[in-house]
C-alpha positions in Angstrom: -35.7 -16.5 -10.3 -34.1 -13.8 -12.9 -37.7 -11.7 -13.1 -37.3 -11.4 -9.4 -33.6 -10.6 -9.2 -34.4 -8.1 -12.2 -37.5 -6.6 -9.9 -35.1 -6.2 -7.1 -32.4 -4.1 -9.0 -35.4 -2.2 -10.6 -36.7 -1.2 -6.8 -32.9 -0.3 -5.7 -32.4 2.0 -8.8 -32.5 5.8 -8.4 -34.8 6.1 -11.2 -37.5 3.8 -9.9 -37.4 5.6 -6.5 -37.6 9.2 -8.0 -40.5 8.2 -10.1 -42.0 6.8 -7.5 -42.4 9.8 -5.5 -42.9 12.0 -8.5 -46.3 9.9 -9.3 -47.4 10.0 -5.4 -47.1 13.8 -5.4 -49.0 14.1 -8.8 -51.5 11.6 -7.6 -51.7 14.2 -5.0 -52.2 16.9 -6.9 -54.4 15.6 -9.5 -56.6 14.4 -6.5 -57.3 18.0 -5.3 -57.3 19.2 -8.7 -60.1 17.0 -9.6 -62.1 17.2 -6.0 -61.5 20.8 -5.8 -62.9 21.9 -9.2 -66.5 23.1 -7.3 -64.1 25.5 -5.1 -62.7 28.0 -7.5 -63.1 31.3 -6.7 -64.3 33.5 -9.4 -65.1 36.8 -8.0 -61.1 37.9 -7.5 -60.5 41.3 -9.2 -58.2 43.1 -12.1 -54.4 41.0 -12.2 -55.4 38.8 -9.9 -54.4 34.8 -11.2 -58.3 33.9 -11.9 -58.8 35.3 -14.9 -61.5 37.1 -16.3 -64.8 35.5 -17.2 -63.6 32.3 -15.1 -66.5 30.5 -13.5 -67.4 27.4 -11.2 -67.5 23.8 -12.8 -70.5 22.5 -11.3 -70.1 18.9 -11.7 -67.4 16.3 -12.6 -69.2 16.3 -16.7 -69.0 19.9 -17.0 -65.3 19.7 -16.0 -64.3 16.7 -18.8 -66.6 18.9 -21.2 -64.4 22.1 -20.5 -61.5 20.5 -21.3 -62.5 20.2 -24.9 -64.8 22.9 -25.1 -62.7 25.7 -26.2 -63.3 29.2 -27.5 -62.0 28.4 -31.3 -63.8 25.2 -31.2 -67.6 27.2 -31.4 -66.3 28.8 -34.0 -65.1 26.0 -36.0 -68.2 24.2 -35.0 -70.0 27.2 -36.6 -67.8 26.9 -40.1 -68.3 23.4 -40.5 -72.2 23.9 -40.2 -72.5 27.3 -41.8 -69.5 28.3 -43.8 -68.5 31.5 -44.1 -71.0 34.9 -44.5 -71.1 37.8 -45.6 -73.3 39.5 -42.9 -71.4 42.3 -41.0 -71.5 40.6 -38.0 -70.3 37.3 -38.7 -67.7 38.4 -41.3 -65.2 38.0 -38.1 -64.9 33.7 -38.9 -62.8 34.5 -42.6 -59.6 34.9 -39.4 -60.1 31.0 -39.3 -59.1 28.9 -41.8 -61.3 26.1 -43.9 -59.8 23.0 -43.9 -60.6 21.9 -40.3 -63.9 22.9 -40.3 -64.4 21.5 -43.8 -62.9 18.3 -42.5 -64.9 18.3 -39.5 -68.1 18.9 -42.1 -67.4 15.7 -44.0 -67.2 13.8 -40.6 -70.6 14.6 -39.8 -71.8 12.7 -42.8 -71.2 9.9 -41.4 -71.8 10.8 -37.5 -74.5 12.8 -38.0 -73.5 15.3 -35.0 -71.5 18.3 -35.7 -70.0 18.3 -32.1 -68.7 15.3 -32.1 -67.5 15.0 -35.8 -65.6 18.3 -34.2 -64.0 16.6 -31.3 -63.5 13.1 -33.2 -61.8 15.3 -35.8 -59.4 16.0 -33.9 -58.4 13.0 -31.9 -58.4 11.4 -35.7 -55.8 14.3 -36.6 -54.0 13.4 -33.6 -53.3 9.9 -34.2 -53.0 10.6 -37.9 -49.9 13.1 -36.8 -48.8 10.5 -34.4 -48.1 7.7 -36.8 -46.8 9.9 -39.8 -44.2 11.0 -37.2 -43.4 7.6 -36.7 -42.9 6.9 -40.2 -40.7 9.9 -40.5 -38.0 9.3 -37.3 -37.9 5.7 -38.9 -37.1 6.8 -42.2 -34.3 9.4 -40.1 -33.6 6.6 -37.6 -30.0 6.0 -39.3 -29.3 9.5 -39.9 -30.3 10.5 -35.8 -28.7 6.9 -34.6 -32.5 6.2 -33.3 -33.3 3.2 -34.3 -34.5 1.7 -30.9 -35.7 5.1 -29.6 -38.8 5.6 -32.2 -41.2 5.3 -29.9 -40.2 7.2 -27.0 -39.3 9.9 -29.2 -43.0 9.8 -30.3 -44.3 10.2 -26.8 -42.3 12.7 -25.6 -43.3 14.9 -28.4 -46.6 14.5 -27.2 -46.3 14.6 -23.9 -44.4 18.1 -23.9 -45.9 21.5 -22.3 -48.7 23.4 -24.0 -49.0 20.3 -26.4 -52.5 19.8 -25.0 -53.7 21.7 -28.1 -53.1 18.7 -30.0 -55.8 16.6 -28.4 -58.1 19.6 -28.5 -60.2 21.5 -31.4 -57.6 23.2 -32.9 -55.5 22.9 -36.2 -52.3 22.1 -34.4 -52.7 18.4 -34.5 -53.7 19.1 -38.3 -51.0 21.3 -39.2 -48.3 19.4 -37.6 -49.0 16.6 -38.9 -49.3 18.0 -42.6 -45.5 18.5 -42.1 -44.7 16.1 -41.3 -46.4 14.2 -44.2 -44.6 16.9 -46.6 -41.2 16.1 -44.6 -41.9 12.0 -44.8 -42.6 12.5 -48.6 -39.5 14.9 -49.5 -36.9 12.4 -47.1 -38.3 9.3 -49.2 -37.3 11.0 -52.0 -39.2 8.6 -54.7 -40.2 10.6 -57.8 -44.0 9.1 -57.2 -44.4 9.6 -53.6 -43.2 13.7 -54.5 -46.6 14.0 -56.4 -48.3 13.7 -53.5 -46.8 16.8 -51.7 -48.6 18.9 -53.8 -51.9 18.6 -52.3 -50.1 18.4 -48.9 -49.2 22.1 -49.6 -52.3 23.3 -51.0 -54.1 22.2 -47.7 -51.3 23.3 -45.9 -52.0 26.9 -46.6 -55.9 26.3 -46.0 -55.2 25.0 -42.8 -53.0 28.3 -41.5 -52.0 31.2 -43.5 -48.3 30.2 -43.0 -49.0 27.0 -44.1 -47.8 29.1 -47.3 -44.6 28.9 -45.5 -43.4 25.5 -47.1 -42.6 27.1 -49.9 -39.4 27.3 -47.8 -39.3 23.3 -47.0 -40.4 22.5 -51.0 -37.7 25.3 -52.0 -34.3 24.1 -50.2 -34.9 20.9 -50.9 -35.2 22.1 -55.0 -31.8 23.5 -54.7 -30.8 20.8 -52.8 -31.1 18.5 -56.0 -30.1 20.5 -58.6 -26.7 21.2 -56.9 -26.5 17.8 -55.8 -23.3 16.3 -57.0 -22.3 12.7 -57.7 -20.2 10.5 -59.7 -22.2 9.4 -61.9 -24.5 12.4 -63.0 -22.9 13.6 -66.4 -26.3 15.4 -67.1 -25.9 19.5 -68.3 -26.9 21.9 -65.8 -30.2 22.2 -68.3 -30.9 18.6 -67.7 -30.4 18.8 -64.2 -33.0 21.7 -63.4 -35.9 20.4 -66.0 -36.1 17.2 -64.5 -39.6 15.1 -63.1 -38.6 15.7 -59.7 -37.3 19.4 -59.8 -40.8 19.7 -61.3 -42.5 18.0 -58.6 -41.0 20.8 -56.3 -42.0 23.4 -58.4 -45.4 22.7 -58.3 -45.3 22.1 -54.8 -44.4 25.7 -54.1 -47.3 26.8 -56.3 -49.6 25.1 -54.9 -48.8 26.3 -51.1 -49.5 29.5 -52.9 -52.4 29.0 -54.8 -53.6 27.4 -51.2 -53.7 30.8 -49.6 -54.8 32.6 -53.0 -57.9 31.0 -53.2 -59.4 31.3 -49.8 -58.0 35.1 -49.9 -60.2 34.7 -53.3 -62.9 33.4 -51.8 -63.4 36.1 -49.3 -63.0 38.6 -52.4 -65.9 36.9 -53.8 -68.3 36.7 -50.4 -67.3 40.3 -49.0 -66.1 42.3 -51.8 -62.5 42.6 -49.7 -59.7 40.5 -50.8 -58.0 41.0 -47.3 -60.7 39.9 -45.5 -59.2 37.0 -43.4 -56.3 39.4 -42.3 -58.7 42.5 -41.7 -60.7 40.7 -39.3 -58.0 40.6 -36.9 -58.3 44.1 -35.6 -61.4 42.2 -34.1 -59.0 39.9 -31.8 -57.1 43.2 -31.3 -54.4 42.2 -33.6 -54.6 45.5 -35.6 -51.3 47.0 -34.7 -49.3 44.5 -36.8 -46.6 46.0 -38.5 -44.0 44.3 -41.2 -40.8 46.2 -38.8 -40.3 42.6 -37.5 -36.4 43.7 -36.4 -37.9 46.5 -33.4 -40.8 44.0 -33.0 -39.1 41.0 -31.8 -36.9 43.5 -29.6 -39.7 44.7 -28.3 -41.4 41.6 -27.8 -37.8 40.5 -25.8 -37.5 44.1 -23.6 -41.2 43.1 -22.2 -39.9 39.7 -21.1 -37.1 41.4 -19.4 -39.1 44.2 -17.9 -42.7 42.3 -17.3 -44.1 45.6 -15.6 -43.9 47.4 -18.6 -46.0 45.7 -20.7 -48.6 45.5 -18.2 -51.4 48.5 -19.0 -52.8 50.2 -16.5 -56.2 49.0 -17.4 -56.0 45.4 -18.4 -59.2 43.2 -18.8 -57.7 40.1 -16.4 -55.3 37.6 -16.3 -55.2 36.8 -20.0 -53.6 40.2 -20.8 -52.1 41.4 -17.2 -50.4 37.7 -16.8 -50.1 35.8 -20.1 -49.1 39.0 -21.9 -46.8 40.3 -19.7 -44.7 36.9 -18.1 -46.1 34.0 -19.9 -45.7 34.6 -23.7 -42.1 36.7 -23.4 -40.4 34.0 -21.2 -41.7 31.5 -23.7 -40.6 32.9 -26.5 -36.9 33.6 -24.6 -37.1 29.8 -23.4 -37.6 28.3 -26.9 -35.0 31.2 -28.8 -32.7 29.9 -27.2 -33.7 26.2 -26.8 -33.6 26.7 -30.9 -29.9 27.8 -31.4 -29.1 24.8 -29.0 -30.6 22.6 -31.1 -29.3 23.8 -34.4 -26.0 24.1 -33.0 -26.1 20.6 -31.7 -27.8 19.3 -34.8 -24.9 21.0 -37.1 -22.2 19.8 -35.0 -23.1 16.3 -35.7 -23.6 17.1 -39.1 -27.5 16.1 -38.9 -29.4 19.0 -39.3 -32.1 18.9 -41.6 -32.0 23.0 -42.7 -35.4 22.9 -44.8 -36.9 22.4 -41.0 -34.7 24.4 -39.5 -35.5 27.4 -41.7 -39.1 26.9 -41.5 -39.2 26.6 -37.8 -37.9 29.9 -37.7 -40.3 31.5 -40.0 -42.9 30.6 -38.1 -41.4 31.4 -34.6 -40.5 34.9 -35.6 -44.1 35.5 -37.6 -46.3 35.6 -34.2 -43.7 37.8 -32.9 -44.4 40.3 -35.4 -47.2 41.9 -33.8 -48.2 43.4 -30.2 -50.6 41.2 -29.4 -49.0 37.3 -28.7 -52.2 35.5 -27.2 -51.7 32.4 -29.2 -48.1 32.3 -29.2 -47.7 29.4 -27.6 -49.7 27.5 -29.9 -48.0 28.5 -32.6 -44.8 27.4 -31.3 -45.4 24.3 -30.9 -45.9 24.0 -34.6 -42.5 24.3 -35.0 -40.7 20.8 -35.6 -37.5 22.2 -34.7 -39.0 21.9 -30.7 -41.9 19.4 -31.4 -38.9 16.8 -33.5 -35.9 17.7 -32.3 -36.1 18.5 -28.7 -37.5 14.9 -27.9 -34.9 13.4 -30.6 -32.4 15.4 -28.2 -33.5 14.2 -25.2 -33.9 11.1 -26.2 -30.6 10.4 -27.3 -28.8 11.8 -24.5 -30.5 10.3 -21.5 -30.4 7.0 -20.6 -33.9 4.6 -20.8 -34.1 4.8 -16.5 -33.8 8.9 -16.5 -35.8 9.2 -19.8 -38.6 7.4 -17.9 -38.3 10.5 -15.1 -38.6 12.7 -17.7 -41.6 11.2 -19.4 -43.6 11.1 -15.4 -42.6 14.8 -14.8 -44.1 15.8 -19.2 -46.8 13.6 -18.2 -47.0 15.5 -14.2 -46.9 18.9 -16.3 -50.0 18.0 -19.3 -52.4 17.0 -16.6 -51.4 20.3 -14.4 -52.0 22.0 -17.5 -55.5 20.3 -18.3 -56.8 21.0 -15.1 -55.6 24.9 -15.3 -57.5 24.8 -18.7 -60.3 23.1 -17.6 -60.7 25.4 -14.3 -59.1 28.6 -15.2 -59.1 29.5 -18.8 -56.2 30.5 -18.7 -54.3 29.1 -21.7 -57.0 29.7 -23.9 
């Protein structure tokens, strides 16, 4: 008789009721999404919402194929077949890193078909990321108070906007989840698990050229521990900073450098140019970067104000007139300020874990950096301070019946999302 007193209360709640309708009307939608995907028009003109080079879906296969089939994943799929060249007209792929493709590569061993090592690479990097970030929030449950909330915490962070890149070919799955591994080894603290962070930074930085970056992570937790004071340490400051695990440290920052040395090495030896991967960019139209990152990022912030102004008179479609112009500004206002909530909130309780912190920031201000910001939402979701804290946030402040809104309406906005990429091409 108590499971159907407890079903009773669990039909008279708010919650229940607002989730209720919430997955009606995305049943809805998803419906006319799905039926409606032979319907899209694709001959509307310049910034209009189709975007350019959009085209019809003819059957229910090509639309679950689109959904993975994305424009970094060909060339990915070309690396891990063919590597890198030094003919003029494929010198363009040193802009992508090696590790995913070379990861993919060793996956087709075994499958024997370079597609789907690429896709199964992914998922694998997926799950991979998923259960290291469980290990970490458990080993920060007592620090967060989350000890019963691991696994929501989990799923929101995969469930949140634009985190579709994580199920797709792309590195974000990859490189996320390489933090995290570096994070989970430095938090554990044991002087044999630190060894292993060394390789976790020298992939790190063949993975993404700011992979280099956790120089910054390995670096503040260095002076972390040799200004670490306690009662019993009577050790010289000498015998503080030569020490195993200050050395650990050190050699993890070298090898995130030596990471990003020797593919910029490797290009130097196939093309002769030891800037190859960054000179390639003026392909994607990413020439105009410039290191003036103070005017840049108030630049980058004027457009979002003034969307009309950074729309050129003569734009290709609705990846430049639209994403350019609304889409990439308000995201990077949304999540600016989304990031000095959660550091504020995170210092206030005394909880804030500053090697992220500082890290996140490093690589939210490095896409601002230059004029063109087609990927920027990708590369903000590689910043833990959203992709940890945010659902450790939410999480914690909402209770288990309004959390369960929350995790419909993430879930309401990924499959909107899937179906714009899938039709559209828009947030490629």
């Amino acid at each position: 008789m108590w499971q159907l007193k407890q079903i009773k209360t669990l039909f008279k709640s708010t919650s229940f009721k607002v989730v209720s309708l919430i997955l009606v009307l995305f049943s809805m939608a998803m419906t006319v999404g799905i039926l409606g995907y032979p319907y899209v028009n694709t001959g509307l003109g310049v910034g209009s919402i189709e975007p350019y080079g959009s085209f019809k879906l003819t059957n229910p296969v090509n639309y679950v194929k689109n959904i993975t089939q994305t424009w970094d994943a060909n060339h990915y799929l070309f690396l891990s077949q063919n590597g890198y060249s030094n003919d003029e007209n494929l010198r363009f792929r040193f802009a992508f890193f090696p590790f995913f493709p070379a990861e993919s590569g060793l996956v087709n061993i075994i499958t024997r078909h370079p597609k789907a090592s690429l896709y199964f690479t992914s998922v694998l990097n997926t799950l991979v990321f998923a259960y290291l970030s469980f290990l970490l929030l458990k080993t920060l449950s007592k620090k967060f108070e989350i000890e019963d909330k691991i696994f929501p915490i989990v799923l929101t962070m995969f469930l949140m906007p634009f985190t579709l890149y994580y199920f797709l070919p792309y590195t974000e799955s990859l490189f996320n989840g390489l933090v995290v591994a570096l994070l989970l080894v430095l938090e554990k603290n044991k002087t044999k698990s630190l060894w292993l962070g060394i390789p976790i930074c020298f992939v790190l930085a063949l993975t993404r050229s700011v992979g280099m970056y956790s120089v910054i992570i390995t670096g503040v937790y260095l002076l972390y521990n040799i200004f670490e004071k306690t009662t019993e340490d009577k050790k010289t400051w000498i015998q503080k900073i030569f020490n195993i695990k200050n050395t650990a440290y050190v050699l993890m920052m070298f090898a995130a450098v030596a990471g990003l040395l020797s593919f910029l090495s490797y290009g130097k030896m196939t093309t002769g140019n030891f800037w190859i991967s960054k000179d390639v960019q003026s392909i994607w139209g990413r020439s105009r970067q410039r290191f003036d990152v103070q005017n840049l990022i108030f630049d980058n912030f004027t457009k979002a104000l003034n969307p009309e102004k950074s729309i050129p008179e003569n734009c290709g479609g609705n990846r430049w007139c639209y994403n350019g112009a609304i889409l990439f500004p308000a995201i990077s206002i949304f999540l600016f300020i989304l990031s000095l909530v959660l550091v504020l909130y995170f210092y206030r309780k005394h909880k804030i874990v500053w090697a992220t912190a500082l890290f996140s920031f490093v690589l939210f201000v490095t896409p601002l950096t230059t004029d063109n910001m087609e990927s920027f939402y990708r590369y903000v979701i590689t910043t833990p301070i959203y992709f940890l804290f945010f659902p450790i946030l939410l999480n914690s402040k909402l209770d288990r019946d309004w959390m369960m809104v929350v995790t419909v309406c993430l879930a309401m906005a990924q499959g909107v999302l899937l179906m714009l990429f899938a039709n559209m091409h828009w947030l490629v």
